[in-house]
C-alpha positions as CSV (number, residue, x, y, z in Angstrom):
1,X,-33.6,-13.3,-261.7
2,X,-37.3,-13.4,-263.3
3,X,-39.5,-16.2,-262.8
4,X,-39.5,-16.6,-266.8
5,X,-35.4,-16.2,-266.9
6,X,-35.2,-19.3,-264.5
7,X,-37.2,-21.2,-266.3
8,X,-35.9,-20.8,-269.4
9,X,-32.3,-21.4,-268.0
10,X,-33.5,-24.5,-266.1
11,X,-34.9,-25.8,-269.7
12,X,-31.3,-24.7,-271.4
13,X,-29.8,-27.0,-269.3
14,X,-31.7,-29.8,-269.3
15,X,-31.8,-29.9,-273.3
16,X,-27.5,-29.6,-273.4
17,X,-27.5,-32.7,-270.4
18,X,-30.0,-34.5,-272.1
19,X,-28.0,-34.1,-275.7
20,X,-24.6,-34.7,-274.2
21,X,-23.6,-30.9,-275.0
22,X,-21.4,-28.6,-273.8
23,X,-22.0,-24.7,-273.8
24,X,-19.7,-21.9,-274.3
25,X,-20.6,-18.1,-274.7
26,X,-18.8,-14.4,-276.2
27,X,-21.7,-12.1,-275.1
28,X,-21.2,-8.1,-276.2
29,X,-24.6,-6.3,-275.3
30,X,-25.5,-8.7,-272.6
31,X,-22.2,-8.3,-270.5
32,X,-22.3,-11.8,-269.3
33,X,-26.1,-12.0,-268.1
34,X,-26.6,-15.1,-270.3
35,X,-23.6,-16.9,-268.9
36,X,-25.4,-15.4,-265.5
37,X,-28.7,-17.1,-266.1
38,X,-26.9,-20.7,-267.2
39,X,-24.7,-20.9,-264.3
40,X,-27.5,-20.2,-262.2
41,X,-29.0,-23.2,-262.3
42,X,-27.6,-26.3,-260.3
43,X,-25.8,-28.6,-261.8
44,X,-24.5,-26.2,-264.6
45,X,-21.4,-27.0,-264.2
46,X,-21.7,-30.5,-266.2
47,X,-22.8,-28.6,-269.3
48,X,-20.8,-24.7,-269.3
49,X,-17.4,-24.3,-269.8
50,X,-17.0,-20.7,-270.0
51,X,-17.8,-17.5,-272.1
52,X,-16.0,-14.5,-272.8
53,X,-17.4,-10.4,-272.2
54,X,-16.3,-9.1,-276.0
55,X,-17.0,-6.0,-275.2
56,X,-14.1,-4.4,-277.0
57,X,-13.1,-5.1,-280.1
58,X,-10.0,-5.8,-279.5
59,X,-11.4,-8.7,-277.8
60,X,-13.6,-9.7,-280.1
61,X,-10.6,-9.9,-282.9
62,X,-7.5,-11.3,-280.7
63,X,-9.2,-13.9,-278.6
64,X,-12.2,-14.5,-280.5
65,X,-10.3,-14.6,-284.4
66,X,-13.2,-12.2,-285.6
67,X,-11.5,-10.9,-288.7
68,X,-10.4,-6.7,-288.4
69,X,-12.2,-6.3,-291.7
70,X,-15.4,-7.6,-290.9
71,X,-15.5,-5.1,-287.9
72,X,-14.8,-2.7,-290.2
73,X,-16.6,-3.7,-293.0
74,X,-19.4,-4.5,-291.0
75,X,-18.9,-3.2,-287.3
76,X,-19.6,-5.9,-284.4
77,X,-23.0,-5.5,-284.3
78,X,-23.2,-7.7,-287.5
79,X,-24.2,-11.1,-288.9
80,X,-20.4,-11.4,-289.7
81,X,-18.9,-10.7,-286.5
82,X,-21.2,-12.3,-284.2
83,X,-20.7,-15.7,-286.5
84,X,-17.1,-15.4,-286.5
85,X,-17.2,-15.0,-282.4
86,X,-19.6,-17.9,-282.1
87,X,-17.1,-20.3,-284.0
88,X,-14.2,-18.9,-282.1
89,X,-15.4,-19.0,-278.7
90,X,-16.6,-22.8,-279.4
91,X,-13.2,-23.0,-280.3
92,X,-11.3,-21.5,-277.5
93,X,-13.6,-23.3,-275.1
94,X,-13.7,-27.1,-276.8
95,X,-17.5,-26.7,-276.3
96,X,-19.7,-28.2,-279.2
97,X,-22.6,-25.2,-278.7
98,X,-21.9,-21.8,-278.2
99,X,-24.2,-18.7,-277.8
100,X,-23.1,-14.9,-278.9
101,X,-24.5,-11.5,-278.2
102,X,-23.3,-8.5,-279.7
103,X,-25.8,-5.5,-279.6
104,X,-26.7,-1.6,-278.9
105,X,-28.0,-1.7,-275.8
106,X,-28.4,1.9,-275.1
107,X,-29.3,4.8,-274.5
108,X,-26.7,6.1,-277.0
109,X,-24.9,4.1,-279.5
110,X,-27.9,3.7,-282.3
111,X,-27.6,4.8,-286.2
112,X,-30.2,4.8,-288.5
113,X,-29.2,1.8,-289.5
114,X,-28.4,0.3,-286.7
115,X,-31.1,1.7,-283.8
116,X,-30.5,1.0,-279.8
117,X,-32.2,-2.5,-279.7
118,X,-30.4,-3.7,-282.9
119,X,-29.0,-7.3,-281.2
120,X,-27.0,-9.8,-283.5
121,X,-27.1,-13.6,-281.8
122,X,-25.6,-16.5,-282.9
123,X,-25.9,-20.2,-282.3
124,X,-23.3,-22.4,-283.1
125,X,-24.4,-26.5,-282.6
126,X,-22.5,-28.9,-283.2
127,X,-20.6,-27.2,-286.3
128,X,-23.3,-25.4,-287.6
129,X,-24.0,-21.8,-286.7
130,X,-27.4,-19.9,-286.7
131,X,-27.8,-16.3,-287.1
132,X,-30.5,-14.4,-285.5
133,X,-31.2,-10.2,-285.8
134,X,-33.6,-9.2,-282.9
135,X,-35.0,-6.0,-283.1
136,X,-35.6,-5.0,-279.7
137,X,-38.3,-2.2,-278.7
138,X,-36.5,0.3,-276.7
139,X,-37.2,0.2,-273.1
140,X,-34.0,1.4,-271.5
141,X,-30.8,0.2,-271.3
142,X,-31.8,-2.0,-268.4
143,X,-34.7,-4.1,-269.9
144,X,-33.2,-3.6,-273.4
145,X,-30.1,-6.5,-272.1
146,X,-32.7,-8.3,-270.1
147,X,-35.3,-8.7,-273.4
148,X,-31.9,-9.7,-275.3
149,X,-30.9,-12.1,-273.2
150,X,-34.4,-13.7,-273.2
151,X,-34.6,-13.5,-276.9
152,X,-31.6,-15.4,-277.1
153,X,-32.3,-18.0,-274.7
154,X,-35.2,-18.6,-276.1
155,X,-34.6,-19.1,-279.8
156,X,-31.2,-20.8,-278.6
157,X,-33.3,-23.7,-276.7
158,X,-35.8,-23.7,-279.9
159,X,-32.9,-24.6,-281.9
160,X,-31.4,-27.4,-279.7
161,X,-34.9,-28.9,-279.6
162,X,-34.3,-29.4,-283.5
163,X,-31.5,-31.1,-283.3
């Protein structure tokens, strides 16, 4: 793990101890590499719960209650699916934060619309959930999921230090 990834997970869990929070994730693009970072870190244990991979939809819609017409509607890189997944997996988990990826990672995959480096996040805190579109520059598949998870982290540990 990067020197900047540890830190940043270090600081994740030291603002969700410090608030008396507990974390869940459903990461798409990211395969589990935020989950990855928090667990990291000693100690994680008193703060994450769990998290799902949502890679399919399937996935995303039975475990996760994301609605089959949003992912039509809207496909699951979306504001709508990844704020229906961040209530659900808070839900499934009994976690009062939760943090949700779903993204194109690469190298294929990308619309006009939608280019590889598209990445919906969201943050749900205590009831309230945050939506977030990074546009990523395209590195490769590689550091496109590491920028994302980053990203996330990142605005994720600015929004707890709001609350």
């Amino acid at each position: 793990m990067n020197k900047e990834l540890n830190i940043l997970s270090c600081a994740v869990n030291d603002a969700l101890r410090k608030r008396s929070l507990t974390l869940s994730v459903a990461e798409s693009c990211t395969g589990g590499g935020i989950a990855a970072a928090v667990t990291s870190v000693p100690g994680s244990s008193e703060v994450f719960k769990g998290g799902v991979v949502a890679y399919a939809n399937e996935v995303k819609r039975d475990l996760l209650s994301v609605s089959e017409e949003n992912l039509q509607l809207y496909g699951a890189v979306s504001e709508a699916v990844v704020y229906q997944m961040a209530v659900g997996v808070a839900s499934l988990m009994r976690t009062n934060c939760a943090v949700v990826t779903s993204g194109i990672a690469g190298p294929g995959g990308g619309t006009v619309e939608k280019p590889v480096g598209t990445v919906w996040t969201a943050f749900f805190i205590n009831g309230t959930v945050t939506t977030c579109k990074l546009s990523l520059e395209d590195c490769g598949r590689e550091k496109n999921i590491e920028a994302a998870i980053l990203e996330t982290l990142k605005n994720f540990l600015r929004l707890l230090s709001d609350n």
